[in-house]
C-alpha positions in Angstrom: -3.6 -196.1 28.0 -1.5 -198.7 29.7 -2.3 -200.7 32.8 -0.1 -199.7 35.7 0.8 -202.7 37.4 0.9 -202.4 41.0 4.0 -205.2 40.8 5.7 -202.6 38.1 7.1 -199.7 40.5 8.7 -200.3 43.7 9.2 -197.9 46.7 12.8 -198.0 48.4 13.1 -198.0 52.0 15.1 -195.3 52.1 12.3 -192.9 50.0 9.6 -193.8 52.9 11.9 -193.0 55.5 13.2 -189.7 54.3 9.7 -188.7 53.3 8.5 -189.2 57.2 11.6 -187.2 58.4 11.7 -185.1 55.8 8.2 -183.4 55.8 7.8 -183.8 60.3 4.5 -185.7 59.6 3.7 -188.6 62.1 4.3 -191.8 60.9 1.3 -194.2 60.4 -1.4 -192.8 58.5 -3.5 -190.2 58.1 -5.9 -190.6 61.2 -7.1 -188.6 64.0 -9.4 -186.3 62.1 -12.8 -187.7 62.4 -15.5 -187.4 60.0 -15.5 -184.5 57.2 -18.8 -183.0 55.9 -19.0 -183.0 52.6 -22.9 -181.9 52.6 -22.5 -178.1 53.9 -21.6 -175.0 51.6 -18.2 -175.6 49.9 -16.0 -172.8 48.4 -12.4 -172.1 47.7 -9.8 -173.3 45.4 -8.5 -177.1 45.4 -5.6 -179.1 43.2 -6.4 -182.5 41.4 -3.2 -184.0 39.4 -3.8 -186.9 37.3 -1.0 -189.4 35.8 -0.3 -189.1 32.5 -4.3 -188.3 31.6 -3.9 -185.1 29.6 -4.4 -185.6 26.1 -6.4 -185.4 23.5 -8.9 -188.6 24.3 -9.1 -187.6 28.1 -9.0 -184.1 28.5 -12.3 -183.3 26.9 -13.8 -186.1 29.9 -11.7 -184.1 32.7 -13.0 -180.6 31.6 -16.3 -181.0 31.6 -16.2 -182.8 34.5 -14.8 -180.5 36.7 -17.6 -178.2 34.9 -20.1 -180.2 36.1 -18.7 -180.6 39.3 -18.4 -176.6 39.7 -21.3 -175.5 38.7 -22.8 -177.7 41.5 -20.9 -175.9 44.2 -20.2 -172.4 42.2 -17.8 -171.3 45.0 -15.3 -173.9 44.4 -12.5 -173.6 41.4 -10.7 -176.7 40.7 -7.1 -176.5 39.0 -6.7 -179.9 37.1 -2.7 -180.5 37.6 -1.4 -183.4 35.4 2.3 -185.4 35.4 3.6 -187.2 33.0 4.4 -190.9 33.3 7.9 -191.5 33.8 9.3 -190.7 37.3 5.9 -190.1 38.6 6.8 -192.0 42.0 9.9 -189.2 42.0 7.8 -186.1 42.2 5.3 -187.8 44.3 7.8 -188.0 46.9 9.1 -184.0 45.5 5.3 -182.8 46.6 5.4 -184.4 49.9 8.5 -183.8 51.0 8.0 -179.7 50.0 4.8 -180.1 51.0 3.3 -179.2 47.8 1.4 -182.1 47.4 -2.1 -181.5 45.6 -5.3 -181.7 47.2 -6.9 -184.3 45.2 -4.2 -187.1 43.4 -3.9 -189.9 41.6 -2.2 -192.6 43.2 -1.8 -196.4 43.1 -1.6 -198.5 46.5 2.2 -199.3 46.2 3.0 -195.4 45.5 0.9 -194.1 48.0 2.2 -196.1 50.7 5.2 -193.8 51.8 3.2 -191.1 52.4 0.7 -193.1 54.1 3.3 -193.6 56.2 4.3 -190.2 56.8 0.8 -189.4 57.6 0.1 -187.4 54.1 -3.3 -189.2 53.0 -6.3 -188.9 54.8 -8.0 -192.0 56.3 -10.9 -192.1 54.4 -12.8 -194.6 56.2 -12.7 -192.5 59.0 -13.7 -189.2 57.2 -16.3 -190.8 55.8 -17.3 -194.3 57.0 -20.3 -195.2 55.0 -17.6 -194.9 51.3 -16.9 -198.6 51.9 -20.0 -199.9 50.1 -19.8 -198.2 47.4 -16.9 -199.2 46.0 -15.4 -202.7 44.5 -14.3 -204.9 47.7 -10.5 -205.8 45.8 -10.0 -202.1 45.5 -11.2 -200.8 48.8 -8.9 -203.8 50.1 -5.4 -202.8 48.2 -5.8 -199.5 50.2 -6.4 -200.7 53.3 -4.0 -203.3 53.8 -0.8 -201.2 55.0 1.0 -203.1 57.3 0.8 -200.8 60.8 -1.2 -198.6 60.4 -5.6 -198.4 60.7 -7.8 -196.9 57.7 -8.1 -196.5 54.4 -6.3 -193.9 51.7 -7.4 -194.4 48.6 -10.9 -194.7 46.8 -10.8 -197.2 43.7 -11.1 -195.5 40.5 -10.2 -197.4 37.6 -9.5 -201.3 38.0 -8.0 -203.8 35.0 -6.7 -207.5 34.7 -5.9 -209.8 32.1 -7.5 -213.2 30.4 -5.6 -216.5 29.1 -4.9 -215.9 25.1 -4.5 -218.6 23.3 -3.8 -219.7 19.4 -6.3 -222.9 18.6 -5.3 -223.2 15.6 -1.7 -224.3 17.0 -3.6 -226.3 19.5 -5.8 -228.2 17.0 -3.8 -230.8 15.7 -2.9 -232.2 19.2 -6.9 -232.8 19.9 -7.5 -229.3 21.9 -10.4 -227.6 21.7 -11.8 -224.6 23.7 -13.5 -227.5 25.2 -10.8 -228.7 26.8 -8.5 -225.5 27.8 -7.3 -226.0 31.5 -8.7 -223.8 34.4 -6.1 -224.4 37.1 -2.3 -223.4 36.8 -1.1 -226.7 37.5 -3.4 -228.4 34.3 -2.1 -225.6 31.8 1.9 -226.8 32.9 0.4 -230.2 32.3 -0.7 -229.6 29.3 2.1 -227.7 28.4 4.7 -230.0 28.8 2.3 -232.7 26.9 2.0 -230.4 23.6 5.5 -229.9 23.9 6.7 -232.9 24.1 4.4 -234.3 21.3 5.4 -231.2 18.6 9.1 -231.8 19.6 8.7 -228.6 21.2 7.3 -226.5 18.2 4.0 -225.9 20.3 5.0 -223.8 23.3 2.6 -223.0 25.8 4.3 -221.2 28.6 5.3 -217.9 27.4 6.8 -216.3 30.6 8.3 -217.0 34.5 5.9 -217.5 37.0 5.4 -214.6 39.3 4.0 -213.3 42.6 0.9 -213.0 41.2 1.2 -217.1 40.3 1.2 -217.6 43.4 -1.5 -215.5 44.6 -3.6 -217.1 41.5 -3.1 -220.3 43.0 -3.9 -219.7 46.1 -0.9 -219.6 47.7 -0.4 -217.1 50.9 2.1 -214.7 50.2 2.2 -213.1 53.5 1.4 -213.8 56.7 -0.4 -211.0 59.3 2.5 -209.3 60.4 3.8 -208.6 56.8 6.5 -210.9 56.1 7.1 -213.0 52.9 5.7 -216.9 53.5 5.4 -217.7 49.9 8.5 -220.4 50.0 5.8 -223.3 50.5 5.8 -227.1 49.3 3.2 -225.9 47.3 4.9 -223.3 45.4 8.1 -225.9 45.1 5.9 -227.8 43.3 4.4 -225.1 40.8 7.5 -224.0 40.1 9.1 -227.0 39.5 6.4 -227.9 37.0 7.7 -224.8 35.3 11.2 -226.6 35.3 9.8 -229.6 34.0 7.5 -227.7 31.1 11.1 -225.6 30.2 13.0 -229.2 30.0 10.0 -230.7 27.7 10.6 -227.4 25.1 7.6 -226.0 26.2 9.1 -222.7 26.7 11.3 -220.6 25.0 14.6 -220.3 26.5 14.7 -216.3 26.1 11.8 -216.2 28.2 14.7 -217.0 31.2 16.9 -214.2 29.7 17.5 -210.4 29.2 16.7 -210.2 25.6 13.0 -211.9 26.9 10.7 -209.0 24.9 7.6 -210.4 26.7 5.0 -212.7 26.5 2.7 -211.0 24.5 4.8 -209.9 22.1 6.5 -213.1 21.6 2.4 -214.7 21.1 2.1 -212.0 18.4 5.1 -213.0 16.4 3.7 -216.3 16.7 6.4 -217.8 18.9 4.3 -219.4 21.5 0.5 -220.4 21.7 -0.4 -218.8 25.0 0.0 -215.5 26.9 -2.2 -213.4 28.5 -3.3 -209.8 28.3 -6.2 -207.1 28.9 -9.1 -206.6 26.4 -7.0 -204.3 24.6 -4.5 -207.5 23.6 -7.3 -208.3 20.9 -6.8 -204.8 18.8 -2.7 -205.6 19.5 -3.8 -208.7 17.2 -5.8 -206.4 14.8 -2.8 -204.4 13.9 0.5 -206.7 14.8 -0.6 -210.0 13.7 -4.1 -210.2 11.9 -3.9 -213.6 10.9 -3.8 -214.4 14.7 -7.3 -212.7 15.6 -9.4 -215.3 14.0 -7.7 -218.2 15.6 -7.2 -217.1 19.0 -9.6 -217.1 21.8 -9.7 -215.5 25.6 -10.6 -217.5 28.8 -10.1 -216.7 32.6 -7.1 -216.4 34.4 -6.3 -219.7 36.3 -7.4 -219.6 40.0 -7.6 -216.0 41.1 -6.9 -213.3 38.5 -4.4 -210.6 39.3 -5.9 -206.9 39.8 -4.5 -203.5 38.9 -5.8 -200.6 40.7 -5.8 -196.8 40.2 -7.3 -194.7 43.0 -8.0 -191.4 44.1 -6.5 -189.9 47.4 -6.5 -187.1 49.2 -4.0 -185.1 51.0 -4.0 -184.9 54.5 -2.2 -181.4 54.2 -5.3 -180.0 52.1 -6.6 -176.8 53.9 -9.7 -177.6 52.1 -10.5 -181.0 52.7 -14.5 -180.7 52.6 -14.1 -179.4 48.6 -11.2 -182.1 48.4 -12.8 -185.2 49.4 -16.2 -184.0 47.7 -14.2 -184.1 44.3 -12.6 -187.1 45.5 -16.1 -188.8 45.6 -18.1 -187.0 42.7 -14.6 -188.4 40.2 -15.2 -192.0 42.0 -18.9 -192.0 41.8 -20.5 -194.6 39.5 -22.2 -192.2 36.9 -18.5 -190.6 36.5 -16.6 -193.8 36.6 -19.0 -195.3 34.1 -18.5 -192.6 31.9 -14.4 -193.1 32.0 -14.4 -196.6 31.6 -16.9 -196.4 28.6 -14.3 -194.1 27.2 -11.5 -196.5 27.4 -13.6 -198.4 25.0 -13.7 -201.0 28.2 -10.1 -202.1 28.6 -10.7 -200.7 32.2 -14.0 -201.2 34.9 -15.0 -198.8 37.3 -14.0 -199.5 40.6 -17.2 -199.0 42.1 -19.0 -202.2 43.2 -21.5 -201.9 40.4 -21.7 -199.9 36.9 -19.5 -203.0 35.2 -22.8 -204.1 33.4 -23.3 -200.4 32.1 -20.0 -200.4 30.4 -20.6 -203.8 29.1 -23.8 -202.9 27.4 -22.4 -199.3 25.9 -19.6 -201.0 23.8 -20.0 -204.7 23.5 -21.6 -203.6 20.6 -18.4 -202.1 19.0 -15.9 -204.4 19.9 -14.5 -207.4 17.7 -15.9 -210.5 19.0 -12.5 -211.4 20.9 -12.3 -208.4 22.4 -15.8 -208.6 23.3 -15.0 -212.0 25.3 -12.1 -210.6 27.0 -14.0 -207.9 28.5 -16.9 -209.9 29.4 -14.1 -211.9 31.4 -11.7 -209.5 33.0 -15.3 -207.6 34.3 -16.4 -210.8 35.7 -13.4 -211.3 36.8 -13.2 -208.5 39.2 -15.7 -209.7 42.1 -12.7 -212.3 43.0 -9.6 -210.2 42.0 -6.7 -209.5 44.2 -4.0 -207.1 43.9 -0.2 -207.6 44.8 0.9 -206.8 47.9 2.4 -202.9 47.9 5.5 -204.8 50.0 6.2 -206.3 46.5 8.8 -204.2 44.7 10.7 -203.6 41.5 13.8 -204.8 42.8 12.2 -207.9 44.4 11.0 -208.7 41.0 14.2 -208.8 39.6 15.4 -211.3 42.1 12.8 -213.2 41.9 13.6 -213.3 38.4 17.2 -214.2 38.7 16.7 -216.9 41.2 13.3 -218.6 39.3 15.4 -218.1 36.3 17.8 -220.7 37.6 15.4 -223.1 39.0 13.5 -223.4 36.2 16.8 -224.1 33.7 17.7 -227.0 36.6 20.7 -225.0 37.7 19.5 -224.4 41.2 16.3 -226.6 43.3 12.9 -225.1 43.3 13.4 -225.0 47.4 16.9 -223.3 47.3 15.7 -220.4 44.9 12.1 -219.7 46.9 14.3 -219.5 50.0 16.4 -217.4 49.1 13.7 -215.1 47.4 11.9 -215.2 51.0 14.5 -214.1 52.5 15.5 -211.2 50.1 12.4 -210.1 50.0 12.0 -209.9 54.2 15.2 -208.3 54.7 14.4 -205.7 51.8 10.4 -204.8 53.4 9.4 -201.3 52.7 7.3 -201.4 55.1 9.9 -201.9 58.2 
């Protein structure tokens, strides 16, 4: 199962818009309908849709979870619904706009912000204000931080992020131990360049462009309060022209800056650079792709503050059943169940409740290669302190961002010139306006 990047799918402007107009809903969330009991007698027929979750390792999990969960309330029939995974976001916006949208769905934050918008979610906060505490603080956050409008409209379900890879046995000649592997961004560019520059650039530490989520990591405001873009900073000049000064040293490879770039991961499994990063499942990508690699390569944290990917479970303000529907929503999102999922995905993913991680830990530590072991150990720990990208952040800004890094980093544009002009793409492109 693959980790669906909040930063991977972008909502147009034009898709929000139509959406509000389309389906007559009023814009700004889906407020204004007080608490709903979830504790009386609850009957009829409710709609949960998953993404992409049908198969053969999930769907024993999903039936016999919706077993359980009817036979506690024997009046209620759930139908499980599931999409597949390309051009979910499409018929998404297909359900709303025919308003045909399940009761019960699986979105993440960036996805569910049009019809947030259009007033299609329920506020859960507001139907049920004492949810909060129950769930991890980073994923209650990424749905609660829509730009104009009040509550909350998704519950965190299943949360991942990624750990620092990297080959020692590439490192060891140069004097680098685990010992002495850097914790900041700036120190691993450092080093970079150093390694570089003493293998005549054999040794290549920097694997990929800095991001958004570099900047986040290093602790660089993104946004300010009213939603606009404030990440073209003296301080992110600086990281990115250490990038540019790591690139000229041969610390990276120059089809990292290109469109035949096959990604950072792969390019550590064919044994082209010494660092990338990746998810506890990077270490069976190793097993099978490049065994010779598992024995010499080691996990530690992210630099700064790791990136987080968030799934969550919604509900739709259109539901004519919403007690049943947001009594699902919390009996899928409770910690027993979301221990049980995650402990299925052999831990690659952590509950995104604020507890149950430990659980998980202790049900299949035991079966994991050591690596993998660590790299769980760190993406859970990880979590307390993880942020997600903001759902302003889109495809298409990406690919700027791309293009414009791209040239600063190969010394064809400054490190000022390309930020500002990312800023300013990015502000006059806002989904959220």
């Amino acid at each position: 199962m693959k980790i669906r990047k909040t930063l991977a799918l972008g909502v147009t402007a034009v898709a929000a818009l139509s959406l509000t107009a389309c389906t007559g809903a009023p814009a700004g969330g889906g407020g204004g309908g007080g608490p709903v009991d979830t504790e009386g007698e609850l009957s009829g027929e409710i709609q949960f849709q998953t993404w992409s979750l049908k198969n053969e390792k999930f769907s024993p999990y999903f039936e016999a979870l919706i077993e359980k969960f009817e036979k506690e309330h024997p009046d209620v029939t759930v139908d499980w619904l599931d999409q597949p995974g390309e051009g979910y976001q499409d018929k998404i916006l297909s359900q709303a706009n025919s308003n045909t949208l399940p009761d019960v769905l699986n979105l993440p934050p960036d996805i569910a912000f049009p019809l947030v918008k259009a007033g299609k979610l329920l506020d859960l906060a507001e139907a049920d204000p004492e949810l909060e505490e129950q769930y991890n603080e980073g994923g209650w956050t990424a749905y609660s931080s829509y730009s104009g409008v009040d509550g909350t409209y998704g519950l965190p379900w299943y949360l991942g992020s990624d750990a620092s890879w990297w080959n020692l046995a590439a490192l060891e000649p140069y004097g680098i131990t685990q010992g002495d592997l850097p914790d900041t961004t700036e120190a691993w560019l450092d080093l970079a360049k150093e390694i570089a520059t003493e293998s005549d650039g054999k040794v290549q530490l920097v694997s990929s462009m800095p991001g958004l989520d570099t900047f986040i990591s290093a602790g660089i405001p993104v946004m300010d309060e009213d939603g606009s873009f404030t990440f073209n900073t003296s301080e992110a000049e600086a990281i990115v022209q250490k990038y540019a000064d790591a690139y000229a040293a041969g610390a990276m490879p120059a089809e990292a800056l290109s469109g035949s770039y096959s990604g950072n991961a792969e390019m550590y499994l064919q044994g082209k650079v010494a660092y990338t990063t990746g998810g506890p499942g990077f270490a069976g990508d190793l097993r099978t792709k490049a065994p010779t690699l598992v024995e010499t390569s080691v996990a530690t944290a992210r630099p700064g503050t790791p990136p987080l990917f968030v799934q969550g479970i919604n509900v739709s303000n259109d539901s004519k059943n919403k007690a049943a529907a947001l009594a699902f929503a919390k009996f899928v999102t409770n910690e027993e169940n979301q221990v049980e999922f995650a402990i299925l995905t052999g831990g690659g993913f952590a509950p995104g409740t604020a507890n149950g991680s430990d659980e998980v830990v202790s049900a299949v530590e035991g079966e994991l290669e050591p690596a993998q072991a660590e790299a769980m150990d760190l993406m859970f720990d990880s979590l307390s302190k993880a942020k997600a990208a903001p759902f302003q952040w889109t495809g298409d800004m990406s690919t700027y961002f791309n293009q414009q890094i791209a040239l600063a980093i190969s010394g064809d544009m400054s490190a000022k010139e390309a930020l500002d002009k990312i800023a300013d793409y990015a502000n006059e492109n806002r989904i959220d306006q």
